[in-house]
C-alpha positions as CSV (number, residue, x, y, z in Angstrom):
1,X,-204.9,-75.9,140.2
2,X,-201.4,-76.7,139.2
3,X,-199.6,-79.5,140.8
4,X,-195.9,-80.5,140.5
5,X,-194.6,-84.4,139.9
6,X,-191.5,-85.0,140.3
7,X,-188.8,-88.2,140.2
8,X,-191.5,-89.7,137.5
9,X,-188.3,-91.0,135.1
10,X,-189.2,-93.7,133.1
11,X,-192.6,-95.0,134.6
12,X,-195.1,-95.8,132.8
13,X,-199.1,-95.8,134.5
14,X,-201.7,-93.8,135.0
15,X,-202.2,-90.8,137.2
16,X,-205.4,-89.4,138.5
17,X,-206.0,-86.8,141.5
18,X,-208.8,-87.4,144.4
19,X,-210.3,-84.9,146.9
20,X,-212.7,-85.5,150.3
21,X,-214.3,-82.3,152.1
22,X,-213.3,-82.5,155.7
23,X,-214.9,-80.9,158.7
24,X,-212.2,-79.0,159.8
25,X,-208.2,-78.9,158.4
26,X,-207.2,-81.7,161.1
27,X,-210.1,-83.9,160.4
28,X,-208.7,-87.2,159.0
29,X,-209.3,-88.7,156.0
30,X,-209.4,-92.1,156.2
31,X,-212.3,-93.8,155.1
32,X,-215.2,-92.3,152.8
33,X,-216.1,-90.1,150.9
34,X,-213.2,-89.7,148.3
35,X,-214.0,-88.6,144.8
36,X,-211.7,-88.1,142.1
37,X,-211.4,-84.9,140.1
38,X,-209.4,-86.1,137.0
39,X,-207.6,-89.6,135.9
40,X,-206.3,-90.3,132.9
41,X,-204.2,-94.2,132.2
42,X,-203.1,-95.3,128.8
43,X,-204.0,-93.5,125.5
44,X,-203.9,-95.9,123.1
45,X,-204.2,-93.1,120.3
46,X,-201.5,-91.3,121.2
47,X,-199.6,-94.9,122.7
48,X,-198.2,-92.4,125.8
49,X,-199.0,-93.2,129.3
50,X,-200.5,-90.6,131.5
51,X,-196.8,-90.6,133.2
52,X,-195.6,-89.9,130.1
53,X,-197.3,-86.9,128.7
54,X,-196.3,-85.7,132.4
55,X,-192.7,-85.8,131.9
56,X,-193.2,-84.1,128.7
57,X,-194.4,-81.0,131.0
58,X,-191.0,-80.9,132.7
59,X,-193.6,-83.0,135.9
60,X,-196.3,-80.4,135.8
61,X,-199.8,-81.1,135.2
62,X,-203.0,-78.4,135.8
63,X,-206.7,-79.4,136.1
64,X,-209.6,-77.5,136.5
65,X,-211.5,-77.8,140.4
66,X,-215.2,-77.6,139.6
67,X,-216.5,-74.3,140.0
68,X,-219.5,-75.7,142.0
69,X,-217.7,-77.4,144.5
70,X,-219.0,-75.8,148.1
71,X,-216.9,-73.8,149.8
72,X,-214.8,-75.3,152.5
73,X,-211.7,-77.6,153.8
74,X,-210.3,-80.0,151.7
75,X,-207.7,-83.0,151.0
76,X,-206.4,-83.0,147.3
77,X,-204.7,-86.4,146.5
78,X,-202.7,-87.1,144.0
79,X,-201.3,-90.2,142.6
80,X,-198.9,-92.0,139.9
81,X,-198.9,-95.4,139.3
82,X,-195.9,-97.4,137.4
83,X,-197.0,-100.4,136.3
84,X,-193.7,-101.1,134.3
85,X,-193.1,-104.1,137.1
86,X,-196.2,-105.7,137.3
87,X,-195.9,-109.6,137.6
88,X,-198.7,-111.8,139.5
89,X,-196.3,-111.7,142.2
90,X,-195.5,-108.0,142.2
91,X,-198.0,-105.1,142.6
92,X,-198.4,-101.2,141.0
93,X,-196.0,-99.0,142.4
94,X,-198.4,-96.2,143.9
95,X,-196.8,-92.8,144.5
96,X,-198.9,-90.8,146.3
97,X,-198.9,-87.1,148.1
98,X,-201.8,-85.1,150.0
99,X,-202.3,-81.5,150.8
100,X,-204.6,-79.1,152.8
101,X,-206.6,-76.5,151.3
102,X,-209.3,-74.0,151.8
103,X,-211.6,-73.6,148.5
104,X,-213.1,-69.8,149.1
105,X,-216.4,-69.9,146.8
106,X,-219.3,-68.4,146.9
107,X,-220.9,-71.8,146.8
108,X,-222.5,-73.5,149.8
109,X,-224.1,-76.0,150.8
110,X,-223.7,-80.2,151.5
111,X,-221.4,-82.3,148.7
112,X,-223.6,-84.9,147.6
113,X,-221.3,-87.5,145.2
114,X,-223.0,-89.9,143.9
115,X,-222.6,-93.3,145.5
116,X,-221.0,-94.5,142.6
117,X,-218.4,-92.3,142.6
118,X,-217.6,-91.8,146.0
119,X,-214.9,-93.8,147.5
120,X,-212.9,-95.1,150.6
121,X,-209.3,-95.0,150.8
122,X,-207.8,-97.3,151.6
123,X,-210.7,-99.7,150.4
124,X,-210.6,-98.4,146.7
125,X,-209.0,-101.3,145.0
126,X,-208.4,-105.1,145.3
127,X,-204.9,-106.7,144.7
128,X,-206.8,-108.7,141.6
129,X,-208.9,-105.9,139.9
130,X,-207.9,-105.8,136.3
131,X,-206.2,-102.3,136.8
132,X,-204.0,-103.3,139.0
133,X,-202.8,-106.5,137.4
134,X,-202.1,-105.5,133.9
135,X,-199.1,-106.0,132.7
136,X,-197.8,-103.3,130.0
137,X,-195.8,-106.0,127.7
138,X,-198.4,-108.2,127.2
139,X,-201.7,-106.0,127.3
140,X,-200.7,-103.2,126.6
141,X,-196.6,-102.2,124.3
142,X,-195.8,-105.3,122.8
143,X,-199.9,-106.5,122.1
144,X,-201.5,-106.7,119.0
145,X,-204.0,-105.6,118.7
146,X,-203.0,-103.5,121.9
147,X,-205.8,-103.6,124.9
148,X,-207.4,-100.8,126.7
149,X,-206.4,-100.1,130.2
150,X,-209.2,-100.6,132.9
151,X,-208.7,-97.4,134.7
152,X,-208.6,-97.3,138.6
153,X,-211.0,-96.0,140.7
154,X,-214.2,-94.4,139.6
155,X,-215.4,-92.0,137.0
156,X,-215.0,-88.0,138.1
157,X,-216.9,-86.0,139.8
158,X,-217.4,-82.8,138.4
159,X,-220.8,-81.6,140.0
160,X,-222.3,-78.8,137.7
161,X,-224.7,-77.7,140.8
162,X,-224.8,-77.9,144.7
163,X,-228.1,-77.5,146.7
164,X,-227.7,-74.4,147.9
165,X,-226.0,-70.9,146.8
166,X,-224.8,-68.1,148.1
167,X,-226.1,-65.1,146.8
168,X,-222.6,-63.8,145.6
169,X,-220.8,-63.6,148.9
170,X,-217.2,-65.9,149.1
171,X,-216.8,-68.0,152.1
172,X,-213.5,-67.7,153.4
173,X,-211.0,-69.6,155.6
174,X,-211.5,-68.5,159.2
175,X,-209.2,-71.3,160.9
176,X,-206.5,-72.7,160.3
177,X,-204.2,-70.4,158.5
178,X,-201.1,-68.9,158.8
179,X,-200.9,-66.7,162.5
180,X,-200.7,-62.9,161.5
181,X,-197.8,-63.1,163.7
182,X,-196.0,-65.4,161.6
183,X,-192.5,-64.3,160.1
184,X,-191.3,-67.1,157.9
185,X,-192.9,-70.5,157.1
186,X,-190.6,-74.2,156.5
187,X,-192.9,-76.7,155.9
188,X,-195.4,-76.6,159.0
189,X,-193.1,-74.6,161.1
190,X,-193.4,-70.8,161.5
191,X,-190.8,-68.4,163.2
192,X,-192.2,-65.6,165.2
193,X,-190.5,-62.1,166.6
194,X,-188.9,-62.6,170.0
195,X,-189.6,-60.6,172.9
196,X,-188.2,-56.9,172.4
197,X,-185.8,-55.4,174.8
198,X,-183.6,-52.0,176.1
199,X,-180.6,-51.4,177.2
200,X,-180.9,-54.9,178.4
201,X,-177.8,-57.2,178.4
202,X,-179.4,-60.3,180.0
203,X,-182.7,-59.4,177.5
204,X,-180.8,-59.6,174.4
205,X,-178.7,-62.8,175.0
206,X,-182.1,-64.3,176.2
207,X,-183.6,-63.2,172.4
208,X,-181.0,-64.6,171.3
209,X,-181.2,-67.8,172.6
210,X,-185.1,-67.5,172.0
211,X,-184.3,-67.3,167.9
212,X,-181.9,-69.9,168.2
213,X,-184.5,-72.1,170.1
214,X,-186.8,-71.6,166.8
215,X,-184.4,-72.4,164.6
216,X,-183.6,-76.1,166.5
217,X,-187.2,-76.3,166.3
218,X,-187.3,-75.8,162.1
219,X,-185.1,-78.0,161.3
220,X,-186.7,-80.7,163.7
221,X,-190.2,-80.1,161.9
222,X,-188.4,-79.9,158.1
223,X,-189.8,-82.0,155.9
224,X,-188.6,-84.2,153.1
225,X,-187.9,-81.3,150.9
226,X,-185.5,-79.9,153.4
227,X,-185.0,-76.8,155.7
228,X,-184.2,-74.0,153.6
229,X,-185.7,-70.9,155.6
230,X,-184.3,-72.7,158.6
231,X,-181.1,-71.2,157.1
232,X,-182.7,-68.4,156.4
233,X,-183.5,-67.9,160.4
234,X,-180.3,-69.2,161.5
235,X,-179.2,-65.7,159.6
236,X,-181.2,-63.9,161.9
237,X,-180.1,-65.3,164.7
238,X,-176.7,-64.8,163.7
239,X,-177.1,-61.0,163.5
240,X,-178.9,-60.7,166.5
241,X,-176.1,-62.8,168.0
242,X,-173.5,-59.8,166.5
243,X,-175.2,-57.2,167.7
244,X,-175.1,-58.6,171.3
245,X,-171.4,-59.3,171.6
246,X,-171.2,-55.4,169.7
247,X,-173.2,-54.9,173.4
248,X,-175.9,-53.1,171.3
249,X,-178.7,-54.0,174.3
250,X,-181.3,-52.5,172.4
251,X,-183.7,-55.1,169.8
252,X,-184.8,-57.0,168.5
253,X,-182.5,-55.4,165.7
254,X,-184.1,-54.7,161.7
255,X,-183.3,-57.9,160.1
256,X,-184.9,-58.0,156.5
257,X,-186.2,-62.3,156.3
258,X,-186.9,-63.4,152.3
259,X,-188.0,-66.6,151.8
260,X,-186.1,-68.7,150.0
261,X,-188.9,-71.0,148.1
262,X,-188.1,-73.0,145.2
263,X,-187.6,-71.9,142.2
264,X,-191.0,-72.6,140.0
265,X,-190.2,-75.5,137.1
266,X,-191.5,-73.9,134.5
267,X,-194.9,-72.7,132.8
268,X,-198.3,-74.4,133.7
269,X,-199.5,-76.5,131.0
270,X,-203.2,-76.2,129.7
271,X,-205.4,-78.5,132.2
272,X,-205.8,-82.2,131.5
273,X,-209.5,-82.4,131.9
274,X,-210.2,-78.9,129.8
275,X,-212.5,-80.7,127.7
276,X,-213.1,-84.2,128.6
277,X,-214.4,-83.6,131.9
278,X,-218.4,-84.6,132.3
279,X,-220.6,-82.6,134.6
280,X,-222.7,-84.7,137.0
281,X,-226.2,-82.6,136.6
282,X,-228.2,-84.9,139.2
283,X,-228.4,-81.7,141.6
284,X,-230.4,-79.0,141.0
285,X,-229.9,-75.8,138.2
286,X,-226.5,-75.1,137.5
287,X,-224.5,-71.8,139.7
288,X,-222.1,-69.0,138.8
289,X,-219.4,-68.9,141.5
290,X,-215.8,-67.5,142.4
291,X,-213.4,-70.1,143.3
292,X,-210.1,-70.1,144.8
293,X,-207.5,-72.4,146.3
294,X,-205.9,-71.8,149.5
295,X,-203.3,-73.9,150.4
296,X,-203.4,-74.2,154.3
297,X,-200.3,-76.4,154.9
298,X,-197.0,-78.3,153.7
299,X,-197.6,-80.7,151.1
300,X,-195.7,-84.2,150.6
301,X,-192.0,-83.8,148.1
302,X,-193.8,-85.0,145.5
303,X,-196.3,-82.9,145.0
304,X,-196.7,-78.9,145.2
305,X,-200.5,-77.2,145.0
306,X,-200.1,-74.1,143.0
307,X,-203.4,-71.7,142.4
308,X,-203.4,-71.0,139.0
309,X,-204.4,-67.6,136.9
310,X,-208.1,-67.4,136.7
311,X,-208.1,-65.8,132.9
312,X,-205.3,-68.2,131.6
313,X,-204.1,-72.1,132.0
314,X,-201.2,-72.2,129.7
315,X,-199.1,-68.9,129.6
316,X,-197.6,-67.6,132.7
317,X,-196.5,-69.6,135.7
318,X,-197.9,-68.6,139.3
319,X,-195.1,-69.1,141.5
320,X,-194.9,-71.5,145.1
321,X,-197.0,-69.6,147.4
322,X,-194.1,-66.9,149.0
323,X,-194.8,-66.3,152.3
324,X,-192.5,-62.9,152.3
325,X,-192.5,-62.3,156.1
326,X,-193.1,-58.9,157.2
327,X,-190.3,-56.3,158.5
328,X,-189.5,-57.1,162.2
329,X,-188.6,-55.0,165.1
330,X,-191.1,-55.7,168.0
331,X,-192.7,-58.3,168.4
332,X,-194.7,-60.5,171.4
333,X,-191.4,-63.1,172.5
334,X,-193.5,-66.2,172.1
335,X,-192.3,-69.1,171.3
336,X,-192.8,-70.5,167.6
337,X,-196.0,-72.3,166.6
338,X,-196.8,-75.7,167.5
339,X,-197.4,-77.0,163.6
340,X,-200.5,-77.7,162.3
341,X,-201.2,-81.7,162.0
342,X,-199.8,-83.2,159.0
343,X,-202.7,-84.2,156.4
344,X,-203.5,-87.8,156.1
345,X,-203.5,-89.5,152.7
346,X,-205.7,-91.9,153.9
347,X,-202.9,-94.7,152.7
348,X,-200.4,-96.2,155.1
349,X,-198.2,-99.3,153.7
350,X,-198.6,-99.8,149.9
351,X,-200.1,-103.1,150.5
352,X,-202.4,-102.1,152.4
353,X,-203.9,-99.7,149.8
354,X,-204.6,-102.5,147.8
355,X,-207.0,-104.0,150.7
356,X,-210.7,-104.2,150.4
C-alpha cells in the first residue's frame, strides 16, 4: 500500500499509520480497537526524522499490509506529527487523514490484537506522555549525547496467523462500492446517465437540466482537493445543452467522459517496514493468502491510498485509482447518488486527541 503526504515542508516528527476492522464501510470508528501497522520517529543513526526521509520521497511512503490480515472493511489512518514547536505550553501538531477500504483475501476469520497493542482513538495519548512533550532542541538536535525518541502509540501489529482460513477462495467486497451505473466519480459523488429520449423537445431540455442538476450537486459534495470531474461533467452538459438548441431531440447524445485524476508524484519507494516489521505468532500456524486493497471511498487531501504491484515495491508507480467511466448513450434518468458517508478518523479537535 502506497500512500501520498503532502504539505510536510520542514517538519520534523514521527509518522506512523493505524487501521481498525469495521463492520460495515459506514460503521464509525471511534473508540477501540485501533492497531497500528508501521511507525517510525527519530533515527538517531541516520539523525533524519521520519518526516524527513518522507520528503526525500517527493511525500510518498509504501508499507506492507500483513498478508494475514482477514478479509473485510477497513479504516487506514495515517498520521504526521511536527514536533518542531513543542513548548510545555504548546502541543504536537498532528496531521492526520482516513480512508475506506475493502482488503479481498482469502483469509477469514475474527482479528484478535493483542490488548497491548490495540488502541482507542481518541484515548491513545495523554497531553504529558514523553512523546508528546519532547522538545527536538533540547532532547533531541542540539543534545549531547542526543536522546531517543519515545515513540507514540504502541508497537505494530503484524499478525503472522488468523484463526481461521479459507481454503484458497478470496472474499470480496459485496457492498459498498461503486454503482455499475456509475459514469464518473469526484470525491464521494458519482454522475449517472440521464433518462434517454426521441424526437422529444421537452425530453431533451429536461436531460439537460437533469445533467446540470448533477453537476450543482458535484461541486456541492467536492472535497478539499477540489472538483475536477465536476468540470469534466459540466462538459457534458454543455454538449447535450448544443445539441438541444441544434433541436437534435434525440439522446442522450455519445459524449466520451475521462477522468481527470491527478497526475501520480512519482515512483513508490520500497516499503518502510520491509524488514523491521515483527510478526505477532500468538495465533495459531502461519497462512498463505492473496491480498488486495480496495479503496471504497474519497480519502482526506493529505493522504491518497494507492494498491501497489504485488511482484515489486520500488520500480514502477500504480497510478490514483482511474475510474474511466464507460461510453454513454442510454441510460436509467436517475438522479446521481446520494454519497457514501465520509470515514471517521476517530479524532475531532487536536486537543482533544490528546485526552485520555
Amino acid at each position: 500500500m502506497a500512500l501520498v503526504m503532502r504539505h510536510l515542508h520542514f517538519h520534523k516528527g514521527p509518522v506512523a499509520v493505524y487501521a481498525k476492522r469495521l463492520s460495515s464501510p459506514s460503521a464509525d470508528a471511534v473508540g477501540s480497537g485501533w492497531f497500528k501497522l508501521w511507525g517510525e520517529g527519530y533515527d538517531m543513526e541516520a539523525d533524519k526524522w521520519a518526516t524527513e526521509k518522507i520528503i526525500e520521497t517527493n511525500g510518498l511512503i509504501s508499507i506492507k499490509i500483513p498478508t494475514a490480515l482477514p478479509a473485510g472493511n477497513y479504516l487506514f489512518r495515517p498520521e504526521v506529527v511536527a514536533m518542531h514547536n513543542v513548548t510545555p505550553e504548546v502541543e504536537p501538531q498532528f496531521y492526520i487523514g482516513c480512508a475506506q477500504v475493502f482488503l479481498e483475501s482469502s483469509v477469514t476469520g475474527d482479528l484478535n490484537v493483542p490488548a497491548e497493542k490495540s488502541v482507542s482513538i481518541p484515548g491513545y495519548l495523554k497531553k504529558d506522555d514523553p512523546s508528546v512533550t519532547y522538545n527536538i532542541y533540547t532532547d533531541e538536535e542540539y543534545a549531547h549525547p542526543k536522546k531517543p525518541y519515545p515513540m507514540m502509540g504502541p508497537e505494530p501489529f503484524v499478525p503472522a496467523a488468523v484463526a481461521k482460513a479459507s481454503s484458497g477462495k478470496v472474499t470480496r467486497q459485496a457492498s459498498g462500492g461503486i454503482p455499475d451505473d456509475c459514469l464518473l466519480v469526484n470525491g464521494n459523488w458519482c454522475g449517472v446517465e440521464v433518462a434517454s429520449y426521441k424526437d422529444d423537445l421537452q425530453g431533451c431540455w429536461n436531460a439537460v437540466k437533469d445533467c446540470w442538476s448533477q453537476a450543482d450537486a458535484c461541486w456541492a459534495q467536492q472535497p478539499a482537493s477540489g472538483g475536477r470531474n465536476c468540470e469534466v461533467w459540466g462538459g457534458k452538459c454543455k454538449d447535450m445543452d448544443a445539441h438541444c438548441s441544434a433541436k437534435d431531440f434525440t439522446g442522450p447524445p455519445a459524449y466520451e467522459l475521462k477522468s481527470d485524476d491527478y497526475a501520480a508524484p512519482g515512483p513508490i519507494p520500497a516499503a518502510f517496514n520491509a524488514d523491521d516489521a515483527p510478526l505477532d505468532t500468538s495465533s495459531s500456524t502461519e497462512v498463505s493468502s492473496t491480498t488486495r486493497i480496495v479503496v471504497t471511498s474519497s480519502v482526506a487531501v493529505t493522504v491518497t491510498v494507492i494498491p501497489t504491484p504485488e511482484a515489486s515495491s520500488s520500480t514502477s508507480f500504480q497510478s490514483i485509482p482511474d475510474f474511466t467511466p464507460r461510453p454513454t448513450g442510454t441510460g436509467t434518468g436517475q438522479p446521481s447518488h446520494t454519497p457514501k458517508p465520509k470515514p471517521h478518523c476517530g479524532g475531532r479537535k487536536r486537543r482533544r486527541t490528546l485526552q485520555s
